[in-house]
C-alpha positions, 0 to 999 in steps of 0.5 A: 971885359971887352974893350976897344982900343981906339988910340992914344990909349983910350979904351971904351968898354962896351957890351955886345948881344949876339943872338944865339939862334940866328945861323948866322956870322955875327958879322952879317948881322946889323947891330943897333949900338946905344949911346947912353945920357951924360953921367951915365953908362950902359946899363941905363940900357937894360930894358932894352937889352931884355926885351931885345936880345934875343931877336937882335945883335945889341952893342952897348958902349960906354963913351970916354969919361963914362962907366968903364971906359977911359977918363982922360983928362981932356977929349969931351966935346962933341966932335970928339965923341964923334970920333970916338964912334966912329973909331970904335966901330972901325975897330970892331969891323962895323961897316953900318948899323942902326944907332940909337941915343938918348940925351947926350947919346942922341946929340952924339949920333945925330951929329955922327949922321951929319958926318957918316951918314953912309954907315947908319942904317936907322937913326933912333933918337930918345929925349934927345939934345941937338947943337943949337938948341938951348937947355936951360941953365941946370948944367952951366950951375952944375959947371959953376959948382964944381969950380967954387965948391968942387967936384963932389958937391956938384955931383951930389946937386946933379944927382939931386935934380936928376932924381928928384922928379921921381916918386918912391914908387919908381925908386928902382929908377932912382937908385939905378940913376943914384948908382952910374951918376956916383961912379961916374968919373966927373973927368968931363966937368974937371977937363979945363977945356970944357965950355972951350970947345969950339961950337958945333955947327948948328943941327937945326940948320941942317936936318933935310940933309938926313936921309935915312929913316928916324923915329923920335921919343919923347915924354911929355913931362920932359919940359926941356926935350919935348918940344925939341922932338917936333922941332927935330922931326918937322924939319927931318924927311923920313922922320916919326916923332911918338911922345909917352904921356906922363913920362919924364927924361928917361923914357927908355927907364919909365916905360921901356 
């Protein structure tokens, strides 16, 4: 299984595509690396991986605390998933890429622009969250529960609500959710510091300063996401926003 040891003993797993047809060195190909929703990993990615491994150098990691990766007991802000990145594609010898996140992927690399604007050739950004932008009280009830009731029980209450929205003919979907959310780690929601971390600055006050091009997705039955796509997109230069109809959270499962 291929692993980046990015210090400090964490290892991040991750999944490369290289096309086979392309002559030429994998290092003169620009990849896209993805970045998966919390509690998940990265096999949410597989639509994508189908439909565009053969034209493209596709990497896939899995952030720490999640799928195969190193789930220490502290490390899970923002900032520090930040750094992660950016030490995992120092260590593969990436010098720029195309980035795309969902969620809390999308937050990830959103505030990774901020900080290396100079290696994301694009930025592609799926029913993203964004510092500064509040969300409701789902995950602070979830963190409240893991406290009283302990971690399993919260598990099993974040599992309901992520696949609760789905009907029994999307249950391939729900069953893909099922499976990542139960063997996630839950180190994230058990690290003491969690709700500690300092706050990040506040994205919306800063998103003229993105210069390279960004293209946004969103559903329009994601009532949290939504309307943060057209706030991020009015306010981002080069930036083009296409909202799915009738498509929830996981618009990259729905309708990949």
């Amino acid at each position: 299984m291929p692993y980046a040891l990015i210090g400090n003993d964490i290892k991040l797993y991750y999944e490369e595509y290289i096309p086979q047809q392309s002559g030429l060195a994998t290092a003169s190909i620009t990849p896209i690396i993805f970045l998966h929703g919390f509690t998940l990993d990265h096999r949410m990615w597989q639509p994508q991986v189908d439909f565009l491994k053969n034209k493209h150098r596709l990497i896939l990691v899995d952030a720490r605390g999640h799928g195969k990766s190193s789930a220490p007991d502290t490390g899970y802000s923002r900032a520090d998933r930040i750094e992660d990145l950016n030490n995992f594609v120092e260590t593969l010898g990436i010098s720029n890429f195309h980035l795309v996140g969902l969620s809390m992927g999308g937050s990830t690399a959103i505030g990774y622009i901020f900080k290396y604007p100079e290696k994301v050739r694009s930025l592609t950004l799926a029913s993203t969250s964004a510092a500064g932008f509040k969300i409701g009280s789902k995950i602070s009830r979830i963190d409240r529960m893991v406290k009283e009731k302990g971690l399993e029980k919260a598990r099993g209450k974040w599992i309901q609500y992520a696949v609760n929205y789905y009907p029994e003919h999307r249950n391939e979907i729900k069953e893909s959710l099922k499976l990542m959310m139960q063997e996630h780690s839950g180190a994230p929601w058990l690290d003491e510091k969690r709700g500690k971390y300092p706050l990040p600055k506040n994205d919306l006050e800063r998103l003229y300063k993105i210069k390279a091009p960004v293209k946004i997705f969103a559903g329009s039955e994601d009532k949290i996401f939504e309307p943060l796509a057209h706030i991020l997109c009015d306010k981002i230069p080069n930036c083009d926003v296409s909202i799915f109809e009738g498509i929830g959270h996981m618009i990259n499962m729905e309708s990949p």
